[in-house]
C-alpha positions in Angstrom: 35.6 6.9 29.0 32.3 5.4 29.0 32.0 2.0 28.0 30.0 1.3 24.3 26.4 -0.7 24.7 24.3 -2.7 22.2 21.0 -2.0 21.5 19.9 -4.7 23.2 21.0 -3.2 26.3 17.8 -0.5 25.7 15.3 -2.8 24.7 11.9 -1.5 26.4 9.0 -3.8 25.9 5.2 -2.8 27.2 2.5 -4.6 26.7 -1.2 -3.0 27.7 -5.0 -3.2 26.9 -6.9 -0.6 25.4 -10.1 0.0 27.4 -13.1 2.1 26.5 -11.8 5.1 28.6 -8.9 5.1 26.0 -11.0 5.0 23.0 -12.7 7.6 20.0 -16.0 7.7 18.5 -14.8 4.9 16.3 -13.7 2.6 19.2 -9.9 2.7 18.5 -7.3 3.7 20.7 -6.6 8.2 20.8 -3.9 8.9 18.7 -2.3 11.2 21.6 -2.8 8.3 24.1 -0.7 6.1 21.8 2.1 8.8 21.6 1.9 8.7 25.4 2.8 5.3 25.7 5.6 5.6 23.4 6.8 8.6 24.8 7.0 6.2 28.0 8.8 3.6 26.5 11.1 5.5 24.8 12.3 7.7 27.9 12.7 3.7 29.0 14.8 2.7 26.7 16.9 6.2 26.5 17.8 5.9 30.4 18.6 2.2 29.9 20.9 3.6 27.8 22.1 6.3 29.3 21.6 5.6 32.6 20.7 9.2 33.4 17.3 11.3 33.7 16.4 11.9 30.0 13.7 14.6 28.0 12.0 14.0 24.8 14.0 16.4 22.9 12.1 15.7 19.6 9.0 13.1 17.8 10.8 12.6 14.4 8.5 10.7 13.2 5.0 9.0 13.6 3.1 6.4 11.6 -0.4 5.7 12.5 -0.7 3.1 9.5 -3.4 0.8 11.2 -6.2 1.6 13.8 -5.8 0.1 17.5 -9.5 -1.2 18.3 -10.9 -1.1 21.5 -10.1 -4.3 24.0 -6.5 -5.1 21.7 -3.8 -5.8 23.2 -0.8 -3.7 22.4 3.0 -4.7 22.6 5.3 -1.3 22.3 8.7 -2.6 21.5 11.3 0.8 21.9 15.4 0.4 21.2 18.4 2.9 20.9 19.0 3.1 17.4 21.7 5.8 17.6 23.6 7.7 20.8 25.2 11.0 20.0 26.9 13.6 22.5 24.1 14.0 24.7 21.1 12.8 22.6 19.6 8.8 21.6 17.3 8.1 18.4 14.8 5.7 20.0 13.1 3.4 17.2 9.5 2.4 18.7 7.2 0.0 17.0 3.9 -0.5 18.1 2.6 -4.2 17.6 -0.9 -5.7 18.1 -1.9 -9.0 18.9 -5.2 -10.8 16.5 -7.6 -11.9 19.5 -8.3 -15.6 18.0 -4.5 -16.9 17.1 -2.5 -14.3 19.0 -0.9 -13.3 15.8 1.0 -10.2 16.1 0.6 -7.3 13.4 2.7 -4.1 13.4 0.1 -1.0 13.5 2.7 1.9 14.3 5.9 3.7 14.5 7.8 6.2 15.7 11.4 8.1 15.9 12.0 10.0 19.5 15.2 11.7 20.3 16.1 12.2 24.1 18.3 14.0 25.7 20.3 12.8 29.1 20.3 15.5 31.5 22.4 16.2 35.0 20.8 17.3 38.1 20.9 20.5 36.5 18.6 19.5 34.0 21.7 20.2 31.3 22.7 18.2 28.2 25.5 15.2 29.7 27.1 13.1 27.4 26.2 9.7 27.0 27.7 5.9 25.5 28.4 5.2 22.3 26.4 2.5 20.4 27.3 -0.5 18.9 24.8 -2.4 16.2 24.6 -6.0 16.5 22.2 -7.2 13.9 22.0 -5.9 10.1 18.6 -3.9 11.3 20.2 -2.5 14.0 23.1 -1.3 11.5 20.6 0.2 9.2 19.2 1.9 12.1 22.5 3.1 13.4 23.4 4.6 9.6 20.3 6.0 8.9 19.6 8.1 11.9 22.8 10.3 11.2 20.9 10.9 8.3 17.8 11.7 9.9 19.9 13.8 12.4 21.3 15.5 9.8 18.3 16.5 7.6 16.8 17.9 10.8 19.5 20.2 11.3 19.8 21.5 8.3 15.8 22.1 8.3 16.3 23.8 11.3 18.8 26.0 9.9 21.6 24.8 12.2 23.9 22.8 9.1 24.5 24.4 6.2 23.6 21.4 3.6 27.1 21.5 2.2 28.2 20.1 5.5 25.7 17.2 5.7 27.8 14.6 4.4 25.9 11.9 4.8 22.6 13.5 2.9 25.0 14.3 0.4 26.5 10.6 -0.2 22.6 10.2 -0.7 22.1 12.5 -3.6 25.7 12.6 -5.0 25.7 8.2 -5.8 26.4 7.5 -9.3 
């Protein structure tokens, strides 16, 4: 029986600079080289976890609510929020820092799900989790939602059996 971890235990933090090479027209940082680097720190955080060789299985979800300018720097912060059979829910956030005060402002966000794999390259099971802090509780409960809307847009739970979607809808 493996042994339960916190969130904690996954916490991936990178911290970079976005040069010109990295950049648009506009100056700000590619969208696709941002999903790079959370893609990195995500797989981080997922084998932290997991302690095994993990894929991206899945980008749930992406936010680009601010612009990353040219020369910021950029703090990607990635946890476990959720560890199923073989698959994690990573929540990333994506953090910049103002020049002058060294404020930091979140730009970004993202859901990834990974998947731990053997030497195979086949699904393995991995921990449990176990939430600490209220936001790492809300993260925990709402990613079985999230897990479950996705499988019932994929076709693969009937919505009847998404019980958790349902407590949603069905509140008085």
């Amino acid at each position: 029986m493996m042994q339960s971890k916190t969130p904690s235990e996954s916490r991936t933090v990178m911290t970079d600079l976005v040069l010109p090479s990295e950049t648009n027209p506009l100056n700000n940082l590619f969208g696709g080289d941002l999903l790079a680097r959370m893609d990195r720190a995500g797989s981080i955080a997922a084998r932290r976890h997991s302690r095994r060789v993990v894929v991206t299985a899945s980008v749930n979800h992406v936010a680009f609510n601010r612009s990353i300018p040219l020369g910021s720097v950029v703090t990607i912060e990635a946890n476990v929020s959720r560890a199923f059979k073989s698959s994690m829910e990573i929540i990333i956030d994506v953090w910049i820092e103002d020049r002058e005060n060294g404020h930091r402002t979140k730009a970004n966000e993202a859901i990834y799900t990974f998947v731990a794999v053997d030497d195979m390259g086949k699904p393995t099971p991995v921990p449990s989790l176990t939430p600490e802090t209220d936001l790492e509780k809300e993260r925990f409960v709402a990613a079985l939602r999230r897990k479950q809307l996705s499988l019932v847009l994929a076709g693969k739970m009937k919505p009847s059996e998404a019980t958790e979607l349902k407590a949603i809808f069905m509140e008085e």
